[in-house]
N, C-alpha and C positions, 0 to 999 in steps of 0.2 A: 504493500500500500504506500502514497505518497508521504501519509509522515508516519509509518512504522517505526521510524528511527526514535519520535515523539514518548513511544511507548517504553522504547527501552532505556530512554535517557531520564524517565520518571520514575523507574524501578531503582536506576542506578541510582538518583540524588536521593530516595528512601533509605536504602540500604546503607547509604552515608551518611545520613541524620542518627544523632544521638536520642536516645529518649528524653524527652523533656516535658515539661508541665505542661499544658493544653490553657491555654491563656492568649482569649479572642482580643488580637491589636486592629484598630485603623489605621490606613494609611490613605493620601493622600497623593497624586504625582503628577507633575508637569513635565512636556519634553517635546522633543520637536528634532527636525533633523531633513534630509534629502528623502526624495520619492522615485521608486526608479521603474520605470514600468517595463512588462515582460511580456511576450508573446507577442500575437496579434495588437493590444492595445500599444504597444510602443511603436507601432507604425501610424498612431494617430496624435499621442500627446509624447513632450518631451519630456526629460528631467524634471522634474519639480519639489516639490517640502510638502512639507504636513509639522502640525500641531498638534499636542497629545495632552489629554487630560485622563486623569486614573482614579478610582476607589478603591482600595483592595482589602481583606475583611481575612486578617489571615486567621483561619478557626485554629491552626496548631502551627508551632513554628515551621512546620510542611511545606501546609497546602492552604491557601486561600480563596477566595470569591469575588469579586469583584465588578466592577464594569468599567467602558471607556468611552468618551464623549473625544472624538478626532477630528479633523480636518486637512482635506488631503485637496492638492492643488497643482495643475499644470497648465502648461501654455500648448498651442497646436504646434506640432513639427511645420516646418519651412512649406513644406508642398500643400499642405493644409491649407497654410494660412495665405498662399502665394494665388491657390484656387481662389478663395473668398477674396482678394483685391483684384484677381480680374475679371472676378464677376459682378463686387456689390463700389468697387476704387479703393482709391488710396485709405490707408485706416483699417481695412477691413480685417478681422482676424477670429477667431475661435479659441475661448478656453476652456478648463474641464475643472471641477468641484465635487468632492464627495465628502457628504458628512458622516461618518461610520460612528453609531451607538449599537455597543457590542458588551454580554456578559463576558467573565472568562474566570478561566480557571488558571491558578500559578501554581508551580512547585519550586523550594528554593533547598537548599543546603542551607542548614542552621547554625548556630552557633557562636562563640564570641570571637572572632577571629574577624579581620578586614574584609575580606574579599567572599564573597557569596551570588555562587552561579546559581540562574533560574531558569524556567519552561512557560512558557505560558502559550494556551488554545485559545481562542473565542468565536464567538458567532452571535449575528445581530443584523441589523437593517443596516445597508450603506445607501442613503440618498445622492443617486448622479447628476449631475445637472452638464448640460453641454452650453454654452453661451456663445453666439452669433455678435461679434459687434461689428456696425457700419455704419458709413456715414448718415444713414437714416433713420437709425436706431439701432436696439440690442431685439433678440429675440433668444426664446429659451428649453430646452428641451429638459426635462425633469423627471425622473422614476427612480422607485425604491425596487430595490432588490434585495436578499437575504443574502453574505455572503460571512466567510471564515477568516479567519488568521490565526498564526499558526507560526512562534518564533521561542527568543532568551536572551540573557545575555550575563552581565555579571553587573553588581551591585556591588560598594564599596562602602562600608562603613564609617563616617566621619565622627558621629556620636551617639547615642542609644537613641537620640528622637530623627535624625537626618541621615540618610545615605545620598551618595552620586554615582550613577551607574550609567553605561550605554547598554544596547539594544540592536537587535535586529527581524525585521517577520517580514511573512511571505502573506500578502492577500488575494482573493479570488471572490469575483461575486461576478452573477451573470447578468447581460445589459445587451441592450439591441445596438448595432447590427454584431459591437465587438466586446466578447466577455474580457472583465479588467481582471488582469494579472499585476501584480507590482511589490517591488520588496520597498520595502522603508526601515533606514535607521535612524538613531536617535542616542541622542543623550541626555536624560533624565535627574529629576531631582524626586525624590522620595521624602516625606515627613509624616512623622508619627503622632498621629491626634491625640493630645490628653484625653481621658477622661471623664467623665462628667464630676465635677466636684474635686478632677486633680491641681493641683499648684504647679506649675513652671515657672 
């Protein structure tokens, strides 16, 4: 299967967890980084970024739950956007937009040491939007589809409430006429929500 690999790299970071107390933290995460599109979709948009927002709800120092509020963003390749000015003139161009709200599931290696490798799956609505601009307006092409991602990376401890880690995932969701493929990474900031009634 395409992430088999997924399976056995969450067996691995179990079996390398220590036992420890089962004590539910929130965390909170920002990040953001390049967008690189794969397949058929990279013959329509270029390189582009995305922004990353996170909740993650680790139930044990394991495994977590969480969700993500993203934004992902490109320009049309040259031929694209070369068609649309000599069809609509000068100006004319075509961008691409996807808003991705996705649950997911983490697994980390635990412990009090710096450096702590992770897993993470999810799956959720990605809203596409294709954007038309010309010199006589914008026009807009818009649908939600269901689609996956599917990455890790390594998280770096700077104090019991903050880490800074990068990232990397693979997404897929299906879209007319070209299903979107595209890896995105990132660099991340991680923070550990007090408690209700904690002091920091």
């Amino acid at each position: 299967m395409r992430f088999g690999w997924l399976g056995t790299a969450c067996v691995a970071l179990l079996c390398c967890a220590r036992p420890a107390r089962a004590e539910v933290t929130s965390w909170i995460g920002w990040g953001g980084g390049p967008n690189i599109p794969q397949g058929d979709f990279k013959q329509l948009a270029r390189n582009g970024w995305h922004m990353d927002g996170s909740y993650t709800a680790m139930l044990t120092p394991v495994f977590g739950l969480g969700g993500d509020l993203n934004y992902h963003a490109w320009a049309g390749v040259d031929d694209l956007n070369a068609q649309a000015t000599a069809y609509y003139g000068p100006g004319a161009g075509i961008t691409f937009n996807t808003w991705q709200i996705s649950a997911h599931l983490m697994t980390q290696l635990p412990g009090e040491g710096l450096v702590h490798p992770f897993l993470k799956v999810g799956g959720g609505p990605y809203k596409y939007n294709a954007k038309l601009t010309t010199p006589y307006g914008t026009g807009n092409y818009a649908k939600t589809h269901f689609g996956f991602n599917a990455g890790g990376g390594v998280n770096f401890r700077v104090n019991e409430t903050l880490f800074l880690g990068v990232g990397a995932a693979y997404h897929q969701y299906d879209q007319d006429p070209t299903p979107a493929h595209f890896v995105t990474a990132d660099a991340h900031l991680l923070w550990k929500m007090p408690k209700f009634g904690e002091v920091r």
